[in-house]
ZABA-402640 format. One record per residue (C-alpha): chain; residue number from 1; x, y, z. Coordinates in steps of 0.001 Angstrom, whole numbers, plus 500000, padded with zeros to 6 digits. Layout:
# ZABA-402640
A,NUM,X,Y,Z
...
END
This chain:
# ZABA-402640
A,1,970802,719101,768012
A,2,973020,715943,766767
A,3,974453,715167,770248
A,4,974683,711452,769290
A,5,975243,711426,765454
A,6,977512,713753,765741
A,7,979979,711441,767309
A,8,978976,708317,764797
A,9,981808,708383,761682
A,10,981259,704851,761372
A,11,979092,701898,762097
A,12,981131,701002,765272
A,13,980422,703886,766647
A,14,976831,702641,767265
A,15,977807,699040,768617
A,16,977654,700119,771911
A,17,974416,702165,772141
A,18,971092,701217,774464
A,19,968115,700816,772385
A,20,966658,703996,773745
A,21,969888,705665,772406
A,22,969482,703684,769194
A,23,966078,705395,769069
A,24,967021,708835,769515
A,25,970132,708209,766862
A,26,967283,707482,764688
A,27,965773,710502,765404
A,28,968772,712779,764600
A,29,969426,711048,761253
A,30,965604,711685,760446
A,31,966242,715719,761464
A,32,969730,715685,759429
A,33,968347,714052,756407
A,34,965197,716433,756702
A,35,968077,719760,757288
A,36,970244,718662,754397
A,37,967541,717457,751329
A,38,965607,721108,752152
A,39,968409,722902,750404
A,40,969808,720160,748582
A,41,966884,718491,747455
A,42,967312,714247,746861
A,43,965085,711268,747226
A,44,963678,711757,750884
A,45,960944,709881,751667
A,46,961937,706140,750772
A,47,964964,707242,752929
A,48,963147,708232,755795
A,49,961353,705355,755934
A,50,964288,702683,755799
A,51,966260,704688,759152
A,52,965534,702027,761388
A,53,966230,699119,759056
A,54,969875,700588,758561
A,55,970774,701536,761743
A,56,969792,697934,762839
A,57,971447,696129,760228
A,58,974620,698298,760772
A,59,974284,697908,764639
A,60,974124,693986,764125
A,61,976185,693381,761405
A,62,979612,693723,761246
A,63,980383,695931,757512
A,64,981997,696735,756038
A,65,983321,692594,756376
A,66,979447,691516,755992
A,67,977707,693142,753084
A,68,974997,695561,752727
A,69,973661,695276,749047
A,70,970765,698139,748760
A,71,968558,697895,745553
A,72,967949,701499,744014
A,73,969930,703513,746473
A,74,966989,705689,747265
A,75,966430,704070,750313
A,76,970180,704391,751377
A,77,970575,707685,752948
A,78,970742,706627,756396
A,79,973418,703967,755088
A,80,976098,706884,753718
A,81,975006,709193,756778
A,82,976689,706064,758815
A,83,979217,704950,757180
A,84,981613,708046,757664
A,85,980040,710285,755223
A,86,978129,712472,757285
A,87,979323,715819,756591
A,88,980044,714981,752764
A,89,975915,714252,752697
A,90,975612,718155,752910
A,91,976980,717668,749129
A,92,975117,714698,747958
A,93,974244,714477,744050
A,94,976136,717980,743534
A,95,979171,718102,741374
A,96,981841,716852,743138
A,97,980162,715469,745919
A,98,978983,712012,746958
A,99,976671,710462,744442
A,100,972931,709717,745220
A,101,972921,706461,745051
A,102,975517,703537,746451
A,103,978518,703233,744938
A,104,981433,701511,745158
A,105,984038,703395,744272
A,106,982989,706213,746683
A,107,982988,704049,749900
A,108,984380,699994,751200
A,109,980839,699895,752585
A,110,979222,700105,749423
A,111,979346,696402,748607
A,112,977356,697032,745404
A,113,976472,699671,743048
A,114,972648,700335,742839
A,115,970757,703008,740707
A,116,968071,701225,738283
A,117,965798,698312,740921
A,118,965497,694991,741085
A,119,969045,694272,741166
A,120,969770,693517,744891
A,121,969007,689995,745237
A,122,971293,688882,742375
A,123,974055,690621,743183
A,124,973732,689670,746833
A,125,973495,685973,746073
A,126,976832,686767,743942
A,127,978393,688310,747098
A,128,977096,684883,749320
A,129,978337,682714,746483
A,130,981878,684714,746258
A,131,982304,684567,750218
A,132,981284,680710,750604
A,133,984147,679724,747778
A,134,986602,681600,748880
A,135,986004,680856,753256
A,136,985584,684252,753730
A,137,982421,683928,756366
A,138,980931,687521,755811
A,139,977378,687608,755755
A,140,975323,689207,753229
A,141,971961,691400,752850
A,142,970019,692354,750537
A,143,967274,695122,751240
A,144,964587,695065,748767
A,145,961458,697627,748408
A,146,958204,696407,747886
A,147,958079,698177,744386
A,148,961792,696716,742841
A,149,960160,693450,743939
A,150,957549,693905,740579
A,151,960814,693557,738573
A,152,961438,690281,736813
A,153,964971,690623,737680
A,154,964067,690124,741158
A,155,962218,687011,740869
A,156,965054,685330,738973
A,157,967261,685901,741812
A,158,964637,684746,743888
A,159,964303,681875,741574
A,160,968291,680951,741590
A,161,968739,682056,745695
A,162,965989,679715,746628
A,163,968038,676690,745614
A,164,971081,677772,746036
A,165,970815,676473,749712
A,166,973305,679975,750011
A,167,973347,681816,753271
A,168,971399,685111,752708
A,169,968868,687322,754081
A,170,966467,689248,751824
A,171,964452,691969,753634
A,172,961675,693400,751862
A,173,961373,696904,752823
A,174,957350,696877,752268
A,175,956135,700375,752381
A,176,952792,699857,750045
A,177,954557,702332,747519
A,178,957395,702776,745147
A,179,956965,706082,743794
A,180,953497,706281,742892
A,181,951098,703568,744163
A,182,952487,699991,743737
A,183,950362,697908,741531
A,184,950400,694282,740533
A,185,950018,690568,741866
A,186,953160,690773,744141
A,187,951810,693877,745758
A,188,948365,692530,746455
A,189,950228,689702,747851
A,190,952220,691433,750239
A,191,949177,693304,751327
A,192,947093,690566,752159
A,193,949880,689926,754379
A,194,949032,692554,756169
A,195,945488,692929,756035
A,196,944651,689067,756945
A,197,940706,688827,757937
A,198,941868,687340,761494
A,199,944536,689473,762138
A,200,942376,692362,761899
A,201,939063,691125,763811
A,202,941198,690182,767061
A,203,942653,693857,766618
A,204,939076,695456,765885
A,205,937315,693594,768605
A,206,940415,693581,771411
A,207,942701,695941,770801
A,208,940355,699122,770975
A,209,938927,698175,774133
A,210,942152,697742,776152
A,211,943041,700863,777959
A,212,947210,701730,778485
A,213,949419,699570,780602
A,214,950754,696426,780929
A,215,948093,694185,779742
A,216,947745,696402,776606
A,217,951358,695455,775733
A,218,950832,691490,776637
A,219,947883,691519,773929
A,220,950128,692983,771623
A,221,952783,690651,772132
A,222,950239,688196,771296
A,223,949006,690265,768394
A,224,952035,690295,766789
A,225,952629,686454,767273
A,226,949219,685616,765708
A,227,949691,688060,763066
A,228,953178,686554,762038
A,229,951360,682627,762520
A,230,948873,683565,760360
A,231,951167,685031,757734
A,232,953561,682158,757519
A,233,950821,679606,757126
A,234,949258,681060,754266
A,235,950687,684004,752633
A,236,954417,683496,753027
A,237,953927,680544,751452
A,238,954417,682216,748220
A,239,958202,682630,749574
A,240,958519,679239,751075
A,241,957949,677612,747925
A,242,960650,679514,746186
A,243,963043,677734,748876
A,244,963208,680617,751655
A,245,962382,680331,754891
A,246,959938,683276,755423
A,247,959543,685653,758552
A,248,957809,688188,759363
A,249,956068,690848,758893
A,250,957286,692950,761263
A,251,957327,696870,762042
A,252,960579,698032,760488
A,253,960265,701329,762026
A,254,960404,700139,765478
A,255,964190,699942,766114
A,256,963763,697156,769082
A,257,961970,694746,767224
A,258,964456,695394,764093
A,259,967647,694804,765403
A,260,965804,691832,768223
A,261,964795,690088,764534
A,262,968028,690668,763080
A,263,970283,689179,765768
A,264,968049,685680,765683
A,265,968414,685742,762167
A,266,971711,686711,761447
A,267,973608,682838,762532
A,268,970394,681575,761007
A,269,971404,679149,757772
A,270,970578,678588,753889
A,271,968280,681687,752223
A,272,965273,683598,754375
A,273,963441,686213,753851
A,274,962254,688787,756277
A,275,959118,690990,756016
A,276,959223,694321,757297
A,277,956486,697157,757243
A,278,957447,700484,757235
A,279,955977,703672,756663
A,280,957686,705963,753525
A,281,958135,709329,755050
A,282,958076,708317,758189
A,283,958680,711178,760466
A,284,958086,714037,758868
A,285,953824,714791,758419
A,286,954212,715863,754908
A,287,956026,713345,753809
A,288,954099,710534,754946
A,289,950597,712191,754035
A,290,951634,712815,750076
A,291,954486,710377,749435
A,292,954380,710157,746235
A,293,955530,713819,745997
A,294,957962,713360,748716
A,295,959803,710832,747012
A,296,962124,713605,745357
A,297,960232,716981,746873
A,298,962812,719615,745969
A,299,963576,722219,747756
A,300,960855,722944,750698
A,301,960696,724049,754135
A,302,962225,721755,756726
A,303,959765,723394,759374
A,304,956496,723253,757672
A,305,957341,721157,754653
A,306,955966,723927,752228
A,307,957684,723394,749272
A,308,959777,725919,746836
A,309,958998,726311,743447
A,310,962705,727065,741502
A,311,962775,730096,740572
A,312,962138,731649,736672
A,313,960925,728423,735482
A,314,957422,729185,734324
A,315,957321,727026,730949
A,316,956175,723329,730940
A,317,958228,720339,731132
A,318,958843,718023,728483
A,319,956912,715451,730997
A,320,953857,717704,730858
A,321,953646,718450,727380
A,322,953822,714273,726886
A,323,951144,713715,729210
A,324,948551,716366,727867
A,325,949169,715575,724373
A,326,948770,712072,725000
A,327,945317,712728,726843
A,328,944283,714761,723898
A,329,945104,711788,721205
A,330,943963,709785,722938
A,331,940331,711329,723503
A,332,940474,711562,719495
A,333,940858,708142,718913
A,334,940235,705189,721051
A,335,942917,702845,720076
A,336,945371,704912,721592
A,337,946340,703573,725267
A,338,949426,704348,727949
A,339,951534,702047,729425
A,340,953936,702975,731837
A,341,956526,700889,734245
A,342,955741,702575,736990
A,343,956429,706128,736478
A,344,952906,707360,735984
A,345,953487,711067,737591
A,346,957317,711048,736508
A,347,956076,710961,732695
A,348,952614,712730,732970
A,349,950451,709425,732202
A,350,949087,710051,735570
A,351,946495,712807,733629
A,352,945535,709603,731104
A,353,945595,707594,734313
A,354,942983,710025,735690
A,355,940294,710555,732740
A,356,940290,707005,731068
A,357,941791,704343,733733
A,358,940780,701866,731569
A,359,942907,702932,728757
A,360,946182,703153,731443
A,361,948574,700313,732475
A,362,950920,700676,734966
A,363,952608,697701,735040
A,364,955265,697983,737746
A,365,958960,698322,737532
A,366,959016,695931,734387
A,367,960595,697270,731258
A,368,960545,694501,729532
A,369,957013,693378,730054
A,370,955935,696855,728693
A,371,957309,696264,725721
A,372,956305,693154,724734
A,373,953020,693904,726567
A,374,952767,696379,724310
A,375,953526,694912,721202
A,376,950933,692369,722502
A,377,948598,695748,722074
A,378,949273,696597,718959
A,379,948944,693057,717221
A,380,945752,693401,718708
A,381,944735,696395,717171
A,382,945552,699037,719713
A,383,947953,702422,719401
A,384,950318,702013,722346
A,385,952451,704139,724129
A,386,955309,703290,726044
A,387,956788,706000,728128
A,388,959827,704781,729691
A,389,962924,706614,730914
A,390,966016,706450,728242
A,391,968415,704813,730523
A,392,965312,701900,731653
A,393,964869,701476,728613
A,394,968005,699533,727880
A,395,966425,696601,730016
A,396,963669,696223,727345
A,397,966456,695747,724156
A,398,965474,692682,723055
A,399,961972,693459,723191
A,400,962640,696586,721084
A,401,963782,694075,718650
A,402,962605,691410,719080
A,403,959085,691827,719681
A,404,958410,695364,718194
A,405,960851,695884,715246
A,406,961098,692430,713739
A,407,957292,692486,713310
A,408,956600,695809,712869
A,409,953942,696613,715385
A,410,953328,700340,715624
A,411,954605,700621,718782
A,412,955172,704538,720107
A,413,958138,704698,722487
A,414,958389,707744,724432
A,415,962256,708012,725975
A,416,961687,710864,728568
A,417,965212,711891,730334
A,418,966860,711398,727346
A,419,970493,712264,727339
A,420,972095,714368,730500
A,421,969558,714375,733661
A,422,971688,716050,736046
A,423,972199,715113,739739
A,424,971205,711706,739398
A,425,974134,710843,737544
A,426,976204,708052,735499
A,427,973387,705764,736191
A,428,970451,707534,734758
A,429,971969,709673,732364
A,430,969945,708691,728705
A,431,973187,708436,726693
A,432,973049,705290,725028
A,433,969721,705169,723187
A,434,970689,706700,719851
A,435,973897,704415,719562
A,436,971822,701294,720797
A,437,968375,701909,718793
A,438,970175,703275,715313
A,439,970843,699676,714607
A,440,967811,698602,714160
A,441,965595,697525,711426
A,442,962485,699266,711135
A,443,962926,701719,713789
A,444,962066,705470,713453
A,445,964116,707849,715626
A,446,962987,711211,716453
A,447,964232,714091,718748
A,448,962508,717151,719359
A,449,963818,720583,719849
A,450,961154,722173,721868
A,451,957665,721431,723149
A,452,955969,721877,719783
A,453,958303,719648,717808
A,454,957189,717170,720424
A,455,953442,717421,720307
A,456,953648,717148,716248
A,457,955872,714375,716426
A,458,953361,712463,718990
A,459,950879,713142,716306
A,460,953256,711856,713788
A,461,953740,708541,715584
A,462,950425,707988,716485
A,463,949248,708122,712560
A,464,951967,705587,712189
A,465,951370,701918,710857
A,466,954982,700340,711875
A,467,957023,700365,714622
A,468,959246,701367,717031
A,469,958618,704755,716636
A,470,960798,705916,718976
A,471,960795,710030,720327
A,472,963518,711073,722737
A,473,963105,713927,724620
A,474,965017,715449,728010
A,475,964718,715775,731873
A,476,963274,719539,732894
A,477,961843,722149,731319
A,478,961287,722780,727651
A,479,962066,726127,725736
A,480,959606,727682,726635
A,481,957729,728248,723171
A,482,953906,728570,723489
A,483,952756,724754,722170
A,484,949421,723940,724090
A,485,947062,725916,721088
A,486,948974,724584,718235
A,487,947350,722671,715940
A,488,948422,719024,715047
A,489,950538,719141,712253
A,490,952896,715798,710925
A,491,956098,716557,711022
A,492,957305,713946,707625
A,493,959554,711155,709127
A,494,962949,711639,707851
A,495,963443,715155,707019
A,496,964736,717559,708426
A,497,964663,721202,709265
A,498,967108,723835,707957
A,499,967738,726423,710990
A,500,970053,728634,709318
A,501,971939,729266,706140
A,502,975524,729482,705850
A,503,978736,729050,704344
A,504,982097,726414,705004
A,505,980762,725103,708143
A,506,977625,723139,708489
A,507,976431,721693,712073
A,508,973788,719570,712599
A,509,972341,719310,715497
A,510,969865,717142,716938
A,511,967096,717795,719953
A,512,967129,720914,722256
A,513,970706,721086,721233
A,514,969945,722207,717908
A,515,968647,725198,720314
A,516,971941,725623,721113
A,517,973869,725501,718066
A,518,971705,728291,716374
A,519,971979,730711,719518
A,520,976301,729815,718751
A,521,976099,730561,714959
A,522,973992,733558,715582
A,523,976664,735099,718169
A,524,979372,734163,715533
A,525,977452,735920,713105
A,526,976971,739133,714533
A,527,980464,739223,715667
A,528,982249,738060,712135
A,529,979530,738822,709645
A,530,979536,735132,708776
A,531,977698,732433,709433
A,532,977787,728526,709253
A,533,974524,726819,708329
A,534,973008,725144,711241
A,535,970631,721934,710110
A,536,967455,720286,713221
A,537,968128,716884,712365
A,538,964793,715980,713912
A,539,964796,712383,712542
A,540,967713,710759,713495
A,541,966351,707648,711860
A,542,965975,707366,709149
A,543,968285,710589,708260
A,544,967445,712974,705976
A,545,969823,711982,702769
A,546,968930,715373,701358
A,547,970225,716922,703833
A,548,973251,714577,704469
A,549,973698,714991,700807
A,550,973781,719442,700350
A,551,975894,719020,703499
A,552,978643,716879,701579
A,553,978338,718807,698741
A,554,978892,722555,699871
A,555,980636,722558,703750
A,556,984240,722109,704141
A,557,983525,720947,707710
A,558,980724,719296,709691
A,559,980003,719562,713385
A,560,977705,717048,714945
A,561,975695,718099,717891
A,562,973746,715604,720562
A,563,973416,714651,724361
A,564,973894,711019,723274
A,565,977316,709598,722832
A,566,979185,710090,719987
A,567,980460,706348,719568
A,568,977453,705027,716954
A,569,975285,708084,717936
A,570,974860,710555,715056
A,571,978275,711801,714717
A,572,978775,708058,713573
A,573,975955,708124,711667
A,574,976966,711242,709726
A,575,980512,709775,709227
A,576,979257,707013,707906
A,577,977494,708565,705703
A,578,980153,710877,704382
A,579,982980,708612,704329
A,580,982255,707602,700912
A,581,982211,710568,699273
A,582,984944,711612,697436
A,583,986847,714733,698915
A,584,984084,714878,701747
A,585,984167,716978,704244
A,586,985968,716610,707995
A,587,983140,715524,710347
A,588,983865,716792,714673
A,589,981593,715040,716888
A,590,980112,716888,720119
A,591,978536,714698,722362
A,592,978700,712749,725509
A,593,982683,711531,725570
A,594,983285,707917,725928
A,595,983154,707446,729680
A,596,980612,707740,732327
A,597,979236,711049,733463
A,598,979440,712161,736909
A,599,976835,713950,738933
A,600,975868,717675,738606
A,601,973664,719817,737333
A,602,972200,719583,733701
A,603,974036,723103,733088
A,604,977523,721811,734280
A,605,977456,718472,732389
A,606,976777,719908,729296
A,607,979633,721990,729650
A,608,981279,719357,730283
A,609,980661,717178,727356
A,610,981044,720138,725413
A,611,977375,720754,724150
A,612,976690,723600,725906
A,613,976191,727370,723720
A,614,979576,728227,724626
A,615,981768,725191,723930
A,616,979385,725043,720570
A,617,980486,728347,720036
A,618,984172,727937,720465
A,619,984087,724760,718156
A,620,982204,726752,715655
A,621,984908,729178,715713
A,622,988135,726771,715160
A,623,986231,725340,712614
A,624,985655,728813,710361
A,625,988941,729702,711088
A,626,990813,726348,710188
A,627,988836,726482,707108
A,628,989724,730140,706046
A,629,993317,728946,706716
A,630,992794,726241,703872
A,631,991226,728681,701308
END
């Protein structure tokens, strides 16, 4: 089935191939990626599209000397299948196994680490800067998609490359699509490209009329030539004036024309930019027929693409819940509007998107412009909110503050995947945002423990006349508590919830964790008769000094509980609190050690940081019994 990529453990095992054997490799990487992300499910369809792109660059260029720099890593399958990490792919994103993304300390040909977008043409320009000082002569590329090009990051790299004068070569993997539909100025821009008025009547007029053979593939020839002449007189002039010298487009999933454009360009000098058009999914029907699904499918058929539902999950998702509740606000009051960086169906703004387009902004892979675009809203008069994922949302900091807190615009921040997200790792695990966002002036934090909490504390925020009004929430599937009849209740900002009453231990807990923590005290209960008190924080910001307070007062011990870090997350807030206090109690913190997370499931990294029901358990236990040492 793999009779050439069998024998491939590293780019030089392609070097020698025909370009008919180039194509069938191409092929049998499709069919492997296709075998492997069935069972192990991963980001398939940006990879499927970007096959031929790596095999030519690979087949061209010699890595791991020249350097590959891939922005996102979704696209980068085809890169690790390669690069002598074809049987470890079987594992990729489990625990223990390769990581989903590039990364450098996993392989030499990972020149760069990439998990959040827009950071490929920086870093590559750093790479071309590096090699020119030091004589080195590698080359360097950097593969963009069409979507990480809305980034601002992107353009300042862009902006710096251009005059650099640098050797490098930026290919922009154009597939009209990032995860859902690309939107914005650069997009349209790259589409005229290939939708030019006289491109298209010499292919509607011509091309249809010419039967197969040899004069069919003449007039393409001269197709293709127009269509490039036309592009680079008008619409790559965009890139021309940024300093690059622009080529292109071409059809990145043809492997011949890839790797004939890459050799011409690769002695080429000074900073260019090639064009490519490829097709996301490519290769696989369903894929390319719903690929916005098909960017991360789960687990489906690889024969007839159906997918599988995972079993015994039957409650909503903390996405879901967000995106009806904000539909239903927002059809009560008509200030309220979404804004999303590009993660419409990933948050559930795609059911605002739906019903009132007109209150919906999706304004590409921009944090930072969300925020401030937002805060924009609300001096207007409008009820914004931002839905962005925890760990993007540490691009938009200064906004927070800056444009949001300082002036107090009641801006709602939604951080979905807050804390531990599982198999996409270190780089998108929400860990920071309670340490980072308890700084600051003004702000309101708040953290749900199941769907309800959420929908009342959306209908807290949106009442509210300040901001950031911030409302973290997790990856996956809520607790499955019946929410969608509730009615809206506020939930009052800064106090919190007592779970359970107890005696010498108190913990308090905040989010789904709190979850946790009373399923621990309840076991310890009905096995000792005793019970520590177990507190729902719910506002992390402000705290409840109530609580904080009866806490202090009448527990010989607290135990914090959160999927954030412990270094400035609550645990430091708590401490804080108590360290004045005069014969105050000891303060443990559970949380998210300080050091970066590796891949796995949600299950397994909570057990690893300790918050899971167990390891609550057990610290529950040392606690009462250190305590009933000291009486």
């Amino acid at each position: 089935m793999y009779r050439l990529l069998e024998n491939v453990n590293s780019p030089e095992d392609i070097k020698g191939l025909s370009i008919d054997e180039l194509k069938a490799l191409c092929a049998e990487i499709r069919s492997y990626m296709i075998e492997c992300c069935a069972t192990n499910p991963g980001h398939l369809g940006s990879s499927l599209g970007a096959v031929e792109l790596i095999v030519g660059l690979h087949y061209i260029y010699d890595t791991p000397k020249d350097k590959l720099v891939f922005d996102v890593g979704h696209q980068a399958y085809a890169h690790k299948i390669l690069t002598g990490r074809r049987e470890a792919f079987r594992e990729n994103r489990k625990r223990g196994g390769i990581s989903g993304f590039t990364k450098r300390s996993e392989s030499i040909f990972d020149a760069f680490g990439a998990g959040h977008s827009s950071t490929s043409i920086s870093a590559a320009l750093g790479l071309a800067e590096a090699s020119k000082m030091l004589g080195t002569g590698e080359k360097v590329v950097a593969v963009i998609g069409d979507g990480a090009l809305s980034g601002g990051l992107a353009f300042e790299g862009l902006n710096n490359a251009g005059i650099s004068k640098t050797d490098l070569l930026v290919i922009i993997n154009d597939n009209n699509i990032s995860i859902d539909k690309n939107i914005g100025a650069i997009h349209e821009h790259l589409l005229r490209l290939t939708t030019d008025p006289t491109y298209n009547r010499i292919k509607k007029h011509v091309w249809d009329r010419i039967g197969e053979g040899r004069f069919r593939k003449m007039v393409q020839k001269f197709i293709v030539s127009t269509k490039s002449s036309i592009v680079i007189s008008s619409g790559g002039a965009l890139f021309e004036s940024l300093g690059f010298r622009y080529f292109g487009p071409i059809d990145g999933n043809d492997i011949a024309q890839v790797t004939e454009t890459l050799s011409r360009l690769k002695d080429i000098k000074g900073p260019r930019i090639l064009h490519t058009i490829t097709t996301k999914g490519k290769g696989f029907a369903p894929a390319e027929e719903e690929q916005t699904i098909w960017h991360s499918p789960g687990m489906f058929d690889p024969v007839t693409g159906k997918r599988i539902k995972p079993a015994g999950h039957h409650e909503s998702r903390y996405q879901d819940v967000f995106g009806e509740v904000l539909l239903e606000l927002a059809r009560a009051d008509r200030r309220i509007v979404g804004i999303t960086p590009a993660m419409a169906t990933g948050c559930g703004m795609d059911l605002l998107a739906r019903e009132m387009p007109e209150r919906f902004f999706d304004v590409g892979i921009a944090e930072e412009h969300a925020v401030t675009f937002a805060a924009g809203l609300a001096a207007g008069g409008m009820k914004p909110f931002c839905n962005i994922y925890s760990s993007f949302s540490q691009r938009a900091y200064d906004q927070i503050i800056h444009d949001v807190a300082l002036q107090r615009l009641p801006v709602v921040l939604c951080l979905d995947r807050s804390g531990l997200v599982g198999e996409d790792g270190a780089t998108h695990h929400g860990a920071f945002d309670i340490a980072a966002y308890r700084s600051i002036p003004n702000a309101v934090i708040a953290a749900p423990r199941n769907e309800i909490e959420l929908k009342q504390m959306m209908y807290t925020a949106s009442t509210s006349t300040e901001g950031p009004f911030i409302i973290r929430y997790p990856r996956g599937y809520g607790e499955g508590v019946t929410w969608r009849n509730c009615e809206f209740t506020g939930l009052q900002v800064g106090k919190s919830e007592k779970m359970l009453d107890g005696t010498d231990v108190a913990v308090i807990a905040a989010g789904p964790s709190a979850n946790r923590a009373f399923e621990a005290a309840l076991r310890y209960r009905s096995e000792t008769g005793t019970s520590p008190a177990v507190y729902n924080i719910r506002y992390i910001k402000p705290a409840d000094t109530d609580m904080l307070e009866e806490a202090c007062r009448n527990f010989h011990t607290i135990i914090t509980v959160e999927d954030g870090v412990t270094a400035g997350g609550m645990y430091g807030e708590v401490s804080e609190y108590c360290a004045g206090k005069e014969n105050g109690p000891g303060i443990l913190g559970l949380g998210i050690p300080d050091r970066f997370i590796d891949q796995g499931t949600q299950e397994q990294e909570r057990e690893e940081c300790g918050i899971d029901t167990e390891s609550i358990y057990a610290k529950i236990t040392e606690a009462m019994k250190k305590t009933h040492k000291k009486d």
